[in-house]
RODO-2510 file (C-alpha; in nm, 4 decimals, decimal comma):
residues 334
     n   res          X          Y          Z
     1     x     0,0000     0,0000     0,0000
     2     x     0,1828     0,3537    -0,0825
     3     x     0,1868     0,5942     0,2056
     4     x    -0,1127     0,8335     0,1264
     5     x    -0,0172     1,2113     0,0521
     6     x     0,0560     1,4788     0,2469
     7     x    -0,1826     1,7942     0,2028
     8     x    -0,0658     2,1160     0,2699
     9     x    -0,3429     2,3786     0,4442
    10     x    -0,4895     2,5244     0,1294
    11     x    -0,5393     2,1547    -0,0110
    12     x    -0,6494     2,0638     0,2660
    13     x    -0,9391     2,2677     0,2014
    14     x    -0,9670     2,2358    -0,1418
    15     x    -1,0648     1,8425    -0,0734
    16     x    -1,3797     2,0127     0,1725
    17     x    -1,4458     2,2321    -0,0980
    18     x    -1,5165     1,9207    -0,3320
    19     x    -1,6746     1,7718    -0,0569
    20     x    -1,9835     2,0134     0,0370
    21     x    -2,2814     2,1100    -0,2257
    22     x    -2,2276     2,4012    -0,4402
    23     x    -2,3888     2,6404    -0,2616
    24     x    -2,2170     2,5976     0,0612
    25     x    -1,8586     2,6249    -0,1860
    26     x    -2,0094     2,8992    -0,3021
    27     x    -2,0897     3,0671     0,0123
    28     x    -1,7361     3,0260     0,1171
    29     x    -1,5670     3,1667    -0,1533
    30     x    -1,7679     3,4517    -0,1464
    31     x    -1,6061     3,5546     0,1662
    32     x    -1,2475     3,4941     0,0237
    33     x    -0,9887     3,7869    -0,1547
    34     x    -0,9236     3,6971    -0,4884
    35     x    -0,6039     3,5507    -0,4868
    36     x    -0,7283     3,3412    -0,2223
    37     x    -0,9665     3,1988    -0,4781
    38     x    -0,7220     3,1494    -0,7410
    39     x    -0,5537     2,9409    -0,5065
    40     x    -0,8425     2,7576    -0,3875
    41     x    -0,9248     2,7332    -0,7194
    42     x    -0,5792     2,5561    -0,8323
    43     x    -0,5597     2,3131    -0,5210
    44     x    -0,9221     2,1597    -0,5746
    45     x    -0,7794     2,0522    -0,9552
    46     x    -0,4899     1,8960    -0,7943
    47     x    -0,6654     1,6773    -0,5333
    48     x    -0,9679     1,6083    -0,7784
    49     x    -0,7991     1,2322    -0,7566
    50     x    -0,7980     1,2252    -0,4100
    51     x    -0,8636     0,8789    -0,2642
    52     x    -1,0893     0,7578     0,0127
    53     x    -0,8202     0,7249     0,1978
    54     x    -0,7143     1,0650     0,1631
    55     x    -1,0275     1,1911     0,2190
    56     x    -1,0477     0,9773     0,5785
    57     x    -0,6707     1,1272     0,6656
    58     x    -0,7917     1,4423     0,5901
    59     x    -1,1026     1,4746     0,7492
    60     x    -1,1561     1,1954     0,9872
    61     x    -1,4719     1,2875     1,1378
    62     x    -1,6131     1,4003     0,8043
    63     x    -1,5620     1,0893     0,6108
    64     x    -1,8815     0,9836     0,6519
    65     x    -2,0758     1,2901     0,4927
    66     x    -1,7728     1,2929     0,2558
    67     x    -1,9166     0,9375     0,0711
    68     x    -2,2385     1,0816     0,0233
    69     x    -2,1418     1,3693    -0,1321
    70     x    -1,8340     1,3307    -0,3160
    71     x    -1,7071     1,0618    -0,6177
    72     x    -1,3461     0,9529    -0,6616
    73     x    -1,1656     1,0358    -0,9765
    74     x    -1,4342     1,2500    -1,1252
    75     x    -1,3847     1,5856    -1,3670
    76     x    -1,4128     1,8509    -1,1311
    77     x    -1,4863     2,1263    -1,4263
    78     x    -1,8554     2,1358    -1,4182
    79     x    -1,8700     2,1436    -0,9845
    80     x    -1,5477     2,4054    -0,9671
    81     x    -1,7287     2,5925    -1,2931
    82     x    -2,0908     2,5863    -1,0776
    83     x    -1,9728     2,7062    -0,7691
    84     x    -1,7153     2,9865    -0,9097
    85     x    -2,0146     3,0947    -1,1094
    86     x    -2,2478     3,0922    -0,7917
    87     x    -1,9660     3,2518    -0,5873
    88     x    -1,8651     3,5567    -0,7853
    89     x    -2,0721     3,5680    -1,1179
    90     x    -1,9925     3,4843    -1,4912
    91     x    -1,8145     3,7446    -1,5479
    92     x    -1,5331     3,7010    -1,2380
    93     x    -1,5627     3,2970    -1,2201
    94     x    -1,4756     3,2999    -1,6586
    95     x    -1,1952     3,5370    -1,4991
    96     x    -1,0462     3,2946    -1,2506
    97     x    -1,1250     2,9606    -1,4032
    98     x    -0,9291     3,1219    -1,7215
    99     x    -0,6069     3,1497    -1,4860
   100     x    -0,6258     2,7721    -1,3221
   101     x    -0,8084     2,5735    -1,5470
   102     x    -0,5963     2,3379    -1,7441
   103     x    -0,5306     2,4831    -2,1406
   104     x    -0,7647     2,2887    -2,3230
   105     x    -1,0731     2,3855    -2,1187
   106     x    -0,9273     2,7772    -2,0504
   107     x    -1,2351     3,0222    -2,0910
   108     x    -1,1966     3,3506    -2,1685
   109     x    -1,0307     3,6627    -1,9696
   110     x    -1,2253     3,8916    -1,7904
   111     x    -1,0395     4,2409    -1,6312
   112     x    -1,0258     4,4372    -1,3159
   113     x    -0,9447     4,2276    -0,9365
   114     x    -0,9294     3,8985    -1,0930
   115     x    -0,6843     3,9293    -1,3659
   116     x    -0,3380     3,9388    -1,3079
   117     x    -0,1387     4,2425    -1,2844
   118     x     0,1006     4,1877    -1,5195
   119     x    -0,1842     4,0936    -1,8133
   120     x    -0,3124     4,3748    -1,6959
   121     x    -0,0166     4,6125    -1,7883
   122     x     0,0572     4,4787    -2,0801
   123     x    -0,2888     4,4829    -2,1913
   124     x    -0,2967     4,8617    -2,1576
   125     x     0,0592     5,0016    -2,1765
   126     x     0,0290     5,0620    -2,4949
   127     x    -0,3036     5,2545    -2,4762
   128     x    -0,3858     5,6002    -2,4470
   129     x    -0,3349     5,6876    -2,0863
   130     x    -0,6507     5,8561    -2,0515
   131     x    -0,7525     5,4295    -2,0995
   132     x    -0,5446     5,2812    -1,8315
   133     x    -0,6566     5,5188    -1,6340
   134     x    -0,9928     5,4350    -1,6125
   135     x    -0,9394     5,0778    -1,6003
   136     x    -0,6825     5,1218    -1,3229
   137     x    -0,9499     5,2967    -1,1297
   138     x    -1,1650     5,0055    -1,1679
   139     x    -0,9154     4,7997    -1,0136
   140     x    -0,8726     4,7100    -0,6297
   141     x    -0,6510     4,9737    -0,4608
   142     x    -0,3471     4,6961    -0,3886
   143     x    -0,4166     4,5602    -0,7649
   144     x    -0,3862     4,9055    -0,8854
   145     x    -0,0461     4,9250    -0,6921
   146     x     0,0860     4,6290    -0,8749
   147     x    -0,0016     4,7296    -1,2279
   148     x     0,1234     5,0684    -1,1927
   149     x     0,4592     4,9425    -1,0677
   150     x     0,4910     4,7135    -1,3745
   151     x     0,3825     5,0057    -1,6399
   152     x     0,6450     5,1849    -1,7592
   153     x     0,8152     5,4398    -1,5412
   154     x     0,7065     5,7654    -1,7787
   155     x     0,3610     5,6369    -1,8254
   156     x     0,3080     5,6071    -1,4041
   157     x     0,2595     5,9928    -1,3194
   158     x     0,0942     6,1052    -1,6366
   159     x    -0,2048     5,7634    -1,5555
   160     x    -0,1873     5,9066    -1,1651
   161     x    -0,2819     6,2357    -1,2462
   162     x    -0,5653     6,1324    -1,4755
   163     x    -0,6874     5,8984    -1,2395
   164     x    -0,6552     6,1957    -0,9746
   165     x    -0,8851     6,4000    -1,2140
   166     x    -1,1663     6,1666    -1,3044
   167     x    -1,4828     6,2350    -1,2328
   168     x    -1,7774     6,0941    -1,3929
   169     x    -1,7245     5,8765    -1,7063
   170     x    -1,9607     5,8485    -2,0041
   171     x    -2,1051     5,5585    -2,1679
   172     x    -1,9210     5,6436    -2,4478
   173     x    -1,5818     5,6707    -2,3384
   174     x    -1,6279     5,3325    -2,0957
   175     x    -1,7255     5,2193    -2,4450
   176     x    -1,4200     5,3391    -2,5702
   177     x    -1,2255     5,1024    -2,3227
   178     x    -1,4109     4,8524    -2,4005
   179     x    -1,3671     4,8023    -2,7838
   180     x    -0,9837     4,8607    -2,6878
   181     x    -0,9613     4,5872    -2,4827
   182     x    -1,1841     4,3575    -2,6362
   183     x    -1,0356     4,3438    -3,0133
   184     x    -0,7704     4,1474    -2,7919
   185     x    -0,8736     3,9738    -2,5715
   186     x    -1,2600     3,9250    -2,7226
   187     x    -1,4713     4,0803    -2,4280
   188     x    -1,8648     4,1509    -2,4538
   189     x    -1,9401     4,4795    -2,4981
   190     x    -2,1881     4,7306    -2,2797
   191     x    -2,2583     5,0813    -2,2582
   192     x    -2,3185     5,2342    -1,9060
   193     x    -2,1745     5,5518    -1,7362
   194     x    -1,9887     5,5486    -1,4113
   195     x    -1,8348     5,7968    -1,1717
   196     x    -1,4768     5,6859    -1,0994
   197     x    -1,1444     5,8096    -0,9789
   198     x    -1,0496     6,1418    -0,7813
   199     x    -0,7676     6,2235    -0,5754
   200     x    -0,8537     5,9319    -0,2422
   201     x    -0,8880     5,7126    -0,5387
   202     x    -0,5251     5,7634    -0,6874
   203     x    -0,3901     5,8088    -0,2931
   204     x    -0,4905     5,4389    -0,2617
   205     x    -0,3330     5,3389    -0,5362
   206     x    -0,0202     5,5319    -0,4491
   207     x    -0,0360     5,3997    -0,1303
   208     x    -0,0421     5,0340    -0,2221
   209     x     0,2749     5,0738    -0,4132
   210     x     0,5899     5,0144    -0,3071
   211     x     0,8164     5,2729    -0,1334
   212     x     1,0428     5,3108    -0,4202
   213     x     0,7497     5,4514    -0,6826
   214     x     0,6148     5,6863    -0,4596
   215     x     0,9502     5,8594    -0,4263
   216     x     0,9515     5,7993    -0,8018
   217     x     0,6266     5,9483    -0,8971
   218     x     0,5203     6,2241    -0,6491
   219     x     0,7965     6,4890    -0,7852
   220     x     0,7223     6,3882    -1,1451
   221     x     0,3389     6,4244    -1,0819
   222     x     0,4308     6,7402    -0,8853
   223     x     0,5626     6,8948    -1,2016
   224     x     0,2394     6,7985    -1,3770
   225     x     0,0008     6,9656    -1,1257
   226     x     0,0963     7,0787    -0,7986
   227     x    -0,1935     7,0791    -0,6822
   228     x    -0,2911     6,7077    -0,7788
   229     x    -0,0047     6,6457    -0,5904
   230     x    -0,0595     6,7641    -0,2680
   231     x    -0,4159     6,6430    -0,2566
   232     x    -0,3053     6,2838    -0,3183
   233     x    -0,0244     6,3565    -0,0692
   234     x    -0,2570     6,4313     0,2089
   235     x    -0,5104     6,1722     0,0934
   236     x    -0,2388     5,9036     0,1144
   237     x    -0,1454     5,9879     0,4919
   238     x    -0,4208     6,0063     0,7845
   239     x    -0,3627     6,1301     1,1526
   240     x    -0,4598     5,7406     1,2494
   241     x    -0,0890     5,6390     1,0386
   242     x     0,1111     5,7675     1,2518
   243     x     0,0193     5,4458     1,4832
   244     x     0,1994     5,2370     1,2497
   245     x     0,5433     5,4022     1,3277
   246     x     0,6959     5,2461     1,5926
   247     x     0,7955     5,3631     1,9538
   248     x     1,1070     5,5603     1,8875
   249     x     1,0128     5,6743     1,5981
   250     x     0,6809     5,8354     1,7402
   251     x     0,8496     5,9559     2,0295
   252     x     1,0731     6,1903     1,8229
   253     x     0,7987     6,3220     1,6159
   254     x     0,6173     6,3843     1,9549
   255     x     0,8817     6,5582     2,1200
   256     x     0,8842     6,8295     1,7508
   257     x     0,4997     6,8623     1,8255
   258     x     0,3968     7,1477     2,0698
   259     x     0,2231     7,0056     2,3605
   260     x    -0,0938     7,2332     2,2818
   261     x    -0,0888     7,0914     1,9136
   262     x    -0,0740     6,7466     2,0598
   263     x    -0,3447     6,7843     2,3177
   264     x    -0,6032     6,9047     2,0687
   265     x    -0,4642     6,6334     1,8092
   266     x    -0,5177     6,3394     2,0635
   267     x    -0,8650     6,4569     2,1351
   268     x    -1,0052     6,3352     1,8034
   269     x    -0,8877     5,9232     1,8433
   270     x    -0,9923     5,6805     2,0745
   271     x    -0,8370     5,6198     2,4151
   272     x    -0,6585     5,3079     2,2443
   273     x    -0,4787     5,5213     1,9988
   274     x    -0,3983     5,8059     2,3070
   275     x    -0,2417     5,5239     2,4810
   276     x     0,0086     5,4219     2,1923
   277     x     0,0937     5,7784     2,1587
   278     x     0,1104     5,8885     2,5579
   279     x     0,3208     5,5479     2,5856
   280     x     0,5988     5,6719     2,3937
   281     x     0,6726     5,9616     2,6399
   282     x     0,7405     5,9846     2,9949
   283     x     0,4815     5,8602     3,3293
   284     x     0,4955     6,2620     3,4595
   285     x     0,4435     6,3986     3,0389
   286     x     0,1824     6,1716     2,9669
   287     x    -0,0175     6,2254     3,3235
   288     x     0,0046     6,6149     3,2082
   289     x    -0,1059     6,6017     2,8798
   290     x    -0,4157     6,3504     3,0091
   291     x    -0,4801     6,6209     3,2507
   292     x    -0,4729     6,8974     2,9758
   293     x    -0,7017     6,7393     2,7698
   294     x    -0,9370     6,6441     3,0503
   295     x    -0,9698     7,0464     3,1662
   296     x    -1,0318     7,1466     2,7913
   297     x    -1,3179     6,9751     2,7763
   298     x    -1,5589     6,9310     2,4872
   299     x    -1,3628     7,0661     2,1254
   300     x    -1,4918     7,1584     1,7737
   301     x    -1,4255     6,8901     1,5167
   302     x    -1,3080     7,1281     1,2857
   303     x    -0,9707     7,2275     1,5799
   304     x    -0,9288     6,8681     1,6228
   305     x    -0,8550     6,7929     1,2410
   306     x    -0,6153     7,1431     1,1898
   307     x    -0,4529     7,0387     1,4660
   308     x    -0,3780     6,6799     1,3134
   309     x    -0,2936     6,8253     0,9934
   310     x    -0,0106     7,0174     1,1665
   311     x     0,1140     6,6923     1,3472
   312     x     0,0915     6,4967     1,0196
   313     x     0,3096     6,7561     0,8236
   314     x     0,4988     6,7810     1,0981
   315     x     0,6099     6,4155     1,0659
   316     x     0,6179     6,4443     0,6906
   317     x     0,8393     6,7080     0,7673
   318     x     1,1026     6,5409     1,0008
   319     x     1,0506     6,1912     0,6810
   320     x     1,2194     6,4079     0,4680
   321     x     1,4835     6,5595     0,6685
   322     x     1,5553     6,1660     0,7507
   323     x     1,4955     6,2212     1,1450
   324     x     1,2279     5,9942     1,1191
   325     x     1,0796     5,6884     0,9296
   326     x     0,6908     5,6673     0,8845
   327     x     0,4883     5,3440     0,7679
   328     x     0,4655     5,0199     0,8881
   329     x     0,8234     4,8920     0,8125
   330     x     0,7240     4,7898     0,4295
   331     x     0,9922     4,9823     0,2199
   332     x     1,1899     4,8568    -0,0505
   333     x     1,5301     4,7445     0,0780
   334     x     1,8598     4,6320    -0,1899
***
């Protein structure tokens, strides 16, 4: 008898996946990112020759429910097909099932979340930018990132601004996109308006890039529009970021921020967010500035947020000098 195989996690669940109705799959992977169904999507090919055995090893108090439901050595395209389809419509399942089914049953490509970044940028790289930028603001945020790191380097701030400046879109320039695209990769066609884009939109986008093309594209898009610029630059960075910097780090941007500036800053975030900043200064500081903020009493929104717009350009202000580093610890390193 050979030893039976050993599963890793995401197989694992792929075999439960093949297991349960099409529904319930469906239910599941409704409540799963898309890569996470592309690789749900792969494993449940590769164990759609599981054995019984395999099935027992893998889910021992299951097996039972498991030989009702399931059949050994079946094709797995029409369940996989019925519960993609179920799961995330035609449109995204043709999408996915086009990336992990095996060549000679591949179905066609759709765009936006579930298409790979790199199709993506070679798809539209060589379009007008005006284009690419409306399908980029289609795209999920940390997609967008991706694609706009693999696009040329000239083409990134002129397809930032646009997105930066869209608005509403007509039915005739989605259109537009449309007949671009599909003459290559044979897309339906339909004609509906949508409001896209705008500066939060491109800060996003921006923001799920790496390190390297922000400092890349911010003075190049700053030449383009200034003001562009600076909106997506204060888009990209709320007060509530500065709790991703760690302790020393936030201690020496709090000891450049006037005490004043700080109380009225700390008034707007909760007391879990006061803590992390009053726990990177001293017992006797922090029991003063709780104390200060305690006699001031009730504030207007509107002081609150100038006062965290001061803090937050005061640590942009100390990034660039080098005194400090901001983020979460995910820049580029050679």
């Amino acid at each position: 008898m050979e030893p039976l195989r050993q599963f890793s996690g995401v197989e694992r669940a792929a075999v439960l996946m093949m297991l349960v109705g099409e529904e319930e799959a469906a239910a599941i992977l409704q409540k799963l990112e898309p890569e996470e169904v592309r690789q749900l999507g792969k494993a449940m090919f590769t164990v759609a020759d599981v054995s019984e055995e395999e099935v027992e090893s893998v889910l021992d108090d299951f097996i039972a429910h498991a030989r009702d439901r399931t059949a050994i050595g079946f094709d797995p395209r029409p369940k996989i097909a019925g519960m993609m389809n179920k799961a995330l419509g035609p449109e995204k399942a043709d999408s996915v099932l086009a990336q992990i089914t095996p060549p000679e049953a591949a179905c066609a490509i759709d765009l936006l979340d579930w298409m790979d970044p790199g199709e993506i940028a070679s798809l539209i790289e060589t379009e007008h930018p005006q284009i690419a930028a409306v399908l980029i603001a289609n795209l999920d945020p940390a997609v967008a990132g991706q694609v706009l790191e693999i696009l040329p380097e000239h083409l990134q701030p002129q397809i930032l601004h646009r997105v930066a400046r869209l608005g509403p879109v007509t039915p005739e320039a989605i259109d537009t996109l449309r007949a671009a695209l599909s003459a290559r990769i044979g897309q339906p066609q339909s004609g509906t308006g949508l409001q896209m884009g705008g500066t939060k939109d491109a800060a996003k986008i921006l923001s799920s890039a790496r390190k390297a093309t922000e400092a890349r594209v911010m003075p190049k898009l700053a030449k383009l529009d200034r003001d562009v610029a600076r909106q997506i630059e204060e888009a990209m960075f709320v007060f509530d970021n500065l709790l991703e910097m760690d302790d020393k780090n936030l201690g020496v941007l709090i000891r450049n921020v006037d005490t004043d500036l700080l109380v009225r800053a700390l008034k707007g975030i909760d007391e879990a967010g006061r803590n992390r900043f009053l726990g990177c200064m001293s017992a006797r500081a922090a029991d003063g500035i709780r104390d200060e903020m305690e006699e001031r009493g009730p504030m207007r929104l509107s002081e609150v947020l100038d006062a965290q717009k001061a803090v937050i350009a005061t640590a942009r202000s100390l990034a660039k000098e080098g005194t400090i580093m901001m983020g979460g610890g995910e820049d580029d390193y050679v």
